[in-house]
C-alpha positions in Angstrom: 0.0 0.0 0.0 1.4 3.5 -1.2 1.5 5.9 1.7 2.2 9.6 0.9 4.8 11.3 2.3 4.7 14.9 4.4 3.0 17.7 2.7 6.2 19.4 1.8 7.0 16.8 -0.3 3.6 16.9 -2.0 4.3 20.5 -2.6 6.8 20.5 -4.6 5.6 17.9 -7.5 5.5 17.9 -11.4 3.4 16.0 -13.0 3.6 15.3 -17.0 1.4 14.0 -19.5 1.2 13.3 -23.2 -1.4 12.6 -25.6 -0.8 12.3 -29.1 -3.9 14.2 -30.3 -3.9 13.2 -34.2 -7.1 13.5 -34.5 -10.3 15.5 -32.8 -10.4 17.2 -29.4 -10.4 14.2 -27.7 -7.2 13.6 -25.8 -6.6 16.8 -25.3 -9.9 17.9 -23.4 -9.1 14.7 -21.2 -5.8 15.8 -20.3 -7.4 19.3 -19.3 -9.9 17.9 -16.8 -7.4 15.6 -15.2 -4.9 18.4 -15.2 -7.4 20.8 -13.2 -8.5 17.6 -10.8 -4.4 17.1 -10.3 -3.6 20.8 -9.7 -7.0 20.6 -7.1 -6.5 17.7 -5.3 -2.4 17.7 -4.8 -1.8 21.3 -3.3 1.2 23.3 -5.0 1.2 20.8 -8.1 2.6 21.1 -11.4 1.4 19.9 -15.0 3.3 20.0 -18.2 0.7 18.8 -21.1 2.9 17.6 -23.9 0.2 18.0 -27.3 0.1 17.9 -30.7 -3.2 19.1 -31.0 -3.3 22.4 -33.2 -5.9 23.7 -30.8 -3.9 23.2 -27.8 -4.3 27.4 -27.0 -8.2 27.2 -27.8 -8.6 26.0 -24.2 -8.1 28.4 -20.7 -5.4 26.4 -19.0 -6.1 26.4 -15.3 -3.2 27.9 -12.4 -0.2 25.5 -12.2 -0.7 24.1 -15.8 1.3 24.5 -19.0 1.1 23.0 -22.4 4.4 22.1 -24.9 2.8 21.4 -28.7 4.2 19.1 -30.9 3.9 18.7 -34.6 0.7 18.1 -35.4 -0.4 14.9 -37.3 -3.5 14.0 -38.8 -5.1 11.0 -41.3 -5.4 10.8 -44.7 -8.8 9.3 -46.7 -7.1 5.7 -45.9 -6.5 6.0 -42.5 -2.6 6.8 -42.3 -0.8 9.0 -40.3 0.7 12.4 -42.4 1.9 15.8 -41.3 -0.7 18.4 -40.6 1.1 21.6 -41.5 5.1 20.4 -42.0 6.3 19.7 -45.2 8.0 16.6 -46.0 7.7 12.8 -44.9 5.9 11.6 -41.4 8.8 9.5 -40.6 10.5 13.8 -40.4 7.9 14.8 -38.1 8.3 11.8 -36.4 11.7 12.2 -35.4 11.2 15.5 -34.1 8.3 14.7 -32.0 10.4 12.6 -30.7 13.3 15.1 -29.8 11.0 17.5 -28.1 9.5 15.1 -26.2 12.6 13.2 -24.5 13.9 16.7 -23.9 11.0 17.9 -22.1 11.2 14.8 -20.3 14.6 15.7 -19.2 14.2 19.3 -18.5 10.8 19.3 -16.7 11.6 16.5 -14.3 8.5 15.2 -13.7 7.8 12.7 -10.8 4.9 11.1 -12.7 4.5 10.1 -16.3 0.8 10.4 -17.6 0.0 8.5 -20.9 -3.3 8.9 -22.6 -4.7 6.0 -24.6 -1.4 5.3 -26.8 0.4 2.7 -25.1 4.4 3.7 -26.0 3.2 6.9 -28.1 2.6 7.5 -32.3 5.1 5.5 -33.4 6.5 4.8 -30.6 7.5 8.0 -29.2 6.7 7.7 -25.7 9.1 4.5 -25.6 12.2 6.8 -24.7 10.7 8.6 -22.0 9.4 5.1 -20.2 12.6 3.4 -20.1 14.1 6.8 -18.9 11.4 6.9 -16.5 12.1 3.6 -15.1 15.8 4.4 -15.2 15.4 7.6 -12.4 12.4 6.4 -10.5 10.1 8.3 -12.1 6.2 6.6 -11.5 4.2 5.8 -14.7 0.6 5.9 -15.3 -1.4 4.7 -18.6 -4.8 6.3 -18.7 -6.9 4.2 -21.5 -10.6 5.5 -22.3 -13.6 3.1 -22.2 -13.5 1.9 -25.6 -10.3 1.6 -28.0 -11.8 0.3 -31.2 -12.8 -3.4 -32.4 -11.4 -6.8 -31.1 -10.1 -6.9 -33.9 -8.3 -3.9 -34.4 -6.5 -3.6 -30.8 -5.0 -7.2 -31.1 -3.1 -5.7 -33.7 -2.5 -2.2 -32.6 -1.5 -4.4 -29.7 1.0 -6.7 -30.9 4.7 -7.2 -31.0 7.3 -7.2 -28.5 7.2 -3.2 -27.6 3.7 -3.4 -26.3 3.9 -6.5 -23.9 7.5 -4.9 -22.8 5.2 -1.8 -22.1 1.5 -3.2 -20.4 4.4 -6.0 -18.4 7.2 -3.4 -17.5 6.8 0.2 -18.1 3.6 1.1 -16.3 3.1 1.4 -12.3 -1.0 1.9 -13.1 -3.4 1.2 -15.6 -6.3 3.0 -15.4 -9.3 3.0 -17.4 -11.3 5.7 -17.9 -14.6 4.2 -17.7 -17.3 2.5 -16.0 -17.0 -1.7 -16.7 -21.0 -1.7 -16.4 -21.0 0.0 -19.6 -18.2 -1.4 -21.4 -15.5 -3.8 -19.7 -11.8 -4.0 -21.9 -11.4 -7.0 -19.6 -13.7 -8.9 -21.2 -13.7 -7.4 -24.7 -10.2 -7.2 -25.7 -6.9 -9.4 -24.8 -4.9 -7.6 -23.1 -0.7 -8.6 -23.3 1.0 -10.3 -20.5 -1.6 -10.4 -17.7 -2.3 -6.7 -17.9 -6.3 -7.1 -17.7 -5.9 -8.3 -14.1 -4.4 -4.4 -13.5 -6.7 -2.6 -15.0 -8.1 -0.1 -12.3 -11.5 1.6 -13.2 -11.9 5.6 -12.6 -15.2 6.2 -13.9 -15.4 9.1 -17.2 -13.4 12.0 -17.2 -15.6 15.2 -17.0 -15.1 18.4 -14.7 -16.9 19.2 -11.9 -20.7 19.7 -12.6 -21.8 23.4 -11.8 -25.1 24.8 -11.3 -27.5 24.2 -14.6 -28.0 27.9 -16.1 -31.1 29.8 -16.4 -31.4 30.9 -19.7 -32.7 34.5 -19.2 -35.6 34.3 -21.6 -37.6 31.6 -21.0 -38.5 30.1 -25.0 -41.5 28.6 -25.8 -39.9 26.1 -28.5 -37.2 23.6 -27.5 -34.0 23.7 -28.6 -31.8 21.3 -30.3 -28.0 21.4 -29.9 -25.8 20.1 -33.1 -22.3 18.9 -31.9 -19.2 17.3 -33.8 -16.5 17.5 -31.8 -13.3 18.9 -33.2 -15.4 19.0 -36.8 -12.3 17.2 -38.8 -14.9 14.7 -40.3 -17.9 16.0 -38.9 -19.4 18.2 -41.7 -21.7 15.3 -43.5 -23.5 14.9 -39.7 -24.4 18.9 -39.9 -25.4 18.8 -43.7 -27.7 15.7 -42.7 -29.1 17.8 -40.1 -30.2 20.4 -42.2 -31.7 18.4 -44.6 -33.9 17.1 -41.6 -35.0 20.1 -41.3 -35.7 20.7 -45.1 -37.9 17.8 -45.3 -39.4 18.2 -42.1 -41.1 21.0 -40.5 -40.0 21.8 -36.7 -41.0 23.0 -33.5 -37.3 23.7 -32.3 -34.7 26.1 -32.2 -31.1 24.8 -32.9 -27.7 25.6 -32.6 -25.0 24.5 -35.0 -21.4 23.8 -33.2 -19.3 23.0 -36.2 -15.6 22.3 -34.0 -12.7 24.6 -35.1 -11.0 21.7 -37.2 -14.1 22.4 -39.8 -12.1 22.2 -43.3 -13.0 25.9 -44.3 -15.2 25.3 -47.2 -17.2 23.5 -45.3 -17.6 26.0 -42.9 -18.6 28.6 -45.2 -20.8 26.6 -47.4 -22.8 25.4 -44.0 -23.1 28.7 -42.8 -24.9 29.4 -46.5 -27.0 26.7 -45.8 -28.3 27.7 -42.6 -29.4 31.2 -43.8 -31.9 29.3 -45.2 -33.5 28.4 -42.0 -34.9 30.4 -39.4 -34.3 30.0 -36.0 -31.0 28.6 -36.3 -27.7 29.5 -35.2 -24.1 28.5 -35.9 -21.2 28.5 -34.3 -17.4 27.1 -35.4 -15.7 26.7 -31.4 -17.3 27.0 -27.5 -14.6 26.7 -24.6 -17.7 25.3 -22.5 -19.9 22.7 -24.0 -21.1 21.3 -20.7 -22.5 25.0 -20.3 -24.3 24.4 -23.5 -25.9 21.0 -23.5 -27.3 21.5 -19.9 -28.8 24.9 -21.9 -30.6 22.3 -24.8 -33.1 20.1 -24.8 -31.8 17.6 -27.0 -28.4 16.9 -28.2 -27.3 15.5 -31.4 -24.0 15.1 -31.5 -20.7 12.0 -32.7 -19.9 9.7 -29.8 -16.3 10.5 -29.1 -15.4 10.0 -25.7 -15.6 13.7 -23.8 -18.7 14.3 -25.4 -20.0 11.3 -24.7 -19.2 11.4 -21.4 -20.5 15.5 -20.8 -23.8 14.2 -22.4 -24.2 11.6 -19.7 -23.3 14.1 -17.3 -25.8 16.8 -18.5 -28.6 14.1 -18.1 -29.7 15.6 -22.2 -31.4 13.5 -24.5 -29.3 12.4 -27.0 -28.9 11.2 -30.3 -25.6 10.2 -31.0 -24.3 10.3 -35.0 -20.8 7.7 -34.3 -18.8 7.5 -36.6 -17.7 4.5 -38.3 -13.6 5.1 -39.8 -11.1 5.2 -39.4 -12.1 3.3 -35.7 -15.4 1.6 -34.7 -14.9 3.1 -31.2 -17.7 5.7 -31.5 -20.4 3.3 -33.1 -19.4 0.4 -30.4 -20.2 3.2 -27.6 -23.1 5.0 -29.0 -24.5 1.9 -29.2 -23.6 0.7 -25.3 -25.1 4.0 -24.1 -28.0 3.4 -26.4 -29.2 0.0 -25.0 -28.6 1.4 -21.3 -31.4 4.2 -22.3 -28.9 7.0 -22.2 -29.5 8.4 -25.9 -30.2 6.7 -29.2 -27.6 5.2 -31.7 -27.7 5.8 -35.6 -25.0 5.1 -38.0 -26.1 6.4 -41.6 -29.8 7.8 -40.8 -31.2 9.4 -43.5 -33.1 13.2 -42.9 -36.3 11.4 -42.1 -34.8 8.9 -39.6 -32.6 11.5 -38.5 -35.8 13.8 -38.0 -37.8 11.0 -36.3 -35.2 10.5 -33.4 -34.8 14.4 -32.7 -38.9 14.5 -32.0 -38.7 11.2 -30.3 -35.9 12.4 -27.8 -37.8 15.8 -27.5 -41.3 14.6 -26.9 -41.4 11.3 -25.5 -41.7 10.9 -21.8 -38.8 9.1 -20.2 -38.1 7.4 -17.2 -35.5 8.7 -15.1 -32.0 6.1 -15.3 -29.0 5.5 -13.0 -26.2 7.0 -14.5 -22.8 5.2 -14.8 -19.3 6.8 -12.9 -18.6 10.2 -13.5 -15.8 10.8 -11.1 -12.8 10.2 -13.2 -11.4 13.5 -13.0 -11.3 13.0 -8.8 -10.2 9.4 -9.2 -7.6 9.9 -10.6 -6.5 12.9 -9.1 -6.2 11.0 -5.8 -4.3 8.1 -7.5 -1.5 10.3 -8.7 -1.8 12.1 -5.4 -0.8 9.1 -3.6 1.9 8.3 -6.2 3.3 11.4 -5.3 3.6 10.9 -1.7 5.0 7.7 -2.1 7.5 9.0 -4.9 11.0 9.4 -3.5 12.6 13.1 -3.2 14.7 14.1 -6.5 17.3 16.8 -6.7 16.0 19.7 -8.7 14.6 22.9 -8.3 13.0 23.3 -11.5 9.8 23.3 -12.8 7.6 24.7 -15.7 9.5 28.3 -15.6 12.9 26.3 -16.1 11.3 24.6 -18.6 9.5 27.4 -20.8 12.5 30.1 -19.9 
């Protein structure tokens, strides 16, 4: 059993996480809400949030946190890995993420490692920093969300010697970021050299729920929230939506959230579109979505994991839009949450479909469900707390100035 040491010592700890944000919001929202739970819940502490996300500045980063950005990466129509903005081949950006990251490793000094989702990094880029890690004492966490992708899929993102060196030897926890009575990777996937019997459940990631907003003018009609996450391959949902509401007429209001990785002609091309309804708004970025689906009535929106998750926490009807490539982690969830009652699943609807659900979510009556864990972000804020107390005392003095100076 860990036991932390004296405050002082608690005082004084760096914390640093990486996520390899290729593609979406996803990782990087995570690592937000676990960063404010860590800088909360371990007085004094400090978080370096190693990103390749090219929205990494979109987001307020709370007291005691920093971020470092990396390259970004995204995929291509088949599903492969390519540079975002740099020039050149992947295997270029590649090697550079990996520089940056070993040396921030080196110069920040963490005392715990935080790993989101990708077992030893894209392409391995996170191997470096957990042998190095294992090398100076430094403790090592692996934070995997509820659902990775197919069967399937993760024995073979899985496979080869690197991976079983890494689930056997290079990790002190494995969390999951989930709630097994939803989906359980114990039974679902196979996980290398006895690592299932490790896994350590958190519940989902949100932050802390505030106080549901008044809106100050009461409306009459209901209103519909349209959400696609970071909007990289999200524009066919939002052109399905409005062709719902060509074919259909409505009794709702709606609001268009189109994520700030929209491809631009999309963007502008939608916004035509929706001139052409009343009663609708549209929107390319919001820093608070929870604020905004506790505002709507119904949700429609992709099943990626944080938005998943704030829809379950904002108790909104939903009707989740997964998508199906290049993983089938968003249809395999949406469809989980679906057949507990928490929202309904649909693939490829068609306007009418598409139109059909929305009413059904807005009008039908409901019975009121049990909803699964939502205290990740504490969770696992005292779990690194207590690796912190039980970390010993390295030599250094510096923290996120030395690093950034």
């Amino acid at each position: 059993m860990l036991q932390p040491h004296p405050k002082e010592r608690i005082e004084s700890a760096r914390v640093m996480m990486y996520g390899h944000d290729s593609f979406g919001l996803g990782h990087l929202r995570r690592n937000l809400n676990l960063a404010g739970s860590l800088v909360e819940h371990v007085p004094g502490c400090e978080v370096l949030i190693a990103t390749g996300s090219p929205c990494s500045s979109s987001f307020p980063l709370p007291p005691g946190v920093a971020s470092v950005k990396l390259p970004s990466v995204t995929k291509d129509d088949r599903g492969d890995y390519v540079p975002r903005q740099l020039a050149g081949a992947m295997e270029r950006v590649a090697r550079i993420r990996r520089g940056l990251l070993l040396e921030t490793f080196r110069s920040f000094e963490p005392d715990v490692l935080i790993v989101d989702h990708s077992i030893v990094g894209l392409f391995g880029e996170v191997e470096p920093l957990l042998r190095e890690a294992r090398r100076c004492g430094v403790r090592t966490v692996l934070g995997l969300r509820d659902v990775i992708d197919s069967p399937a899929a993760v024995d073979r993102e899985w496979a080869g010697d690197l991976c079983r060196w890494a689930f056997s030897e290079a990790y002190d926890r494995i969390l999951v970021y989930g709630d097994p009575s939803v989906f359980d990777p114990r039974t679902e996937y196979t996980f290398p050299g006895g690592a299932a019997s490790r896994l350590e459940f958190t519940g989902y990631v949100v932050r802390p729920r505030g106080k549901r907003s008044r809106r100050p003018y009461p409306s009459l009609r209901p209103s519909v929230l349209v959400t696609v996450g970071g909007g990289e391959d999200g524009a066919d949902r939002l052109y399905r939506y409005l062709e719902a509401l060509e074919a259909h007429p409505v009794a709702w209001d709606s609001t268009l959230l189109m994520g700030p990785l929209i491809p631009e002609r999309d963007a502008r091309q939608l916004k035509r579109a929706a001139r052409a309804h009343r009663r609708i708004s549209v929107h390319r970025f919001h820093a608070d979505l929870p604020r905004l689906l506790s505002d709507a009535d119904v949700v429609v929106s992709m099943a990626g994991y944080n938005t998943s998750a704030e829809v379950l926490q904002s108790e909104t009807p939903a009707v989740f839009l997964p998508r199906t490539f290049p993983r089938q982690e968003q249809r395999i969830r949406a469809d989980r949450l679906a057949a507990r009652g928490w929202g309904l699943s649909l693939t490829d609807p068609d306007p009418k479909d598409l139109h059909a659900a929305v009413c059904h979510q807005l009008f039908a009556p409901r019975e009121p469900s049990e909803l699964p864990d939502l205290a990740g972000a504490s969770t696992v804020g005292r779990i690194v707390g207590g690796l912190l107390g039980a970390s010993p005392k390295r030599p250094s003095s510096r923290g996120i100035q030395g690093v950034l100076s």
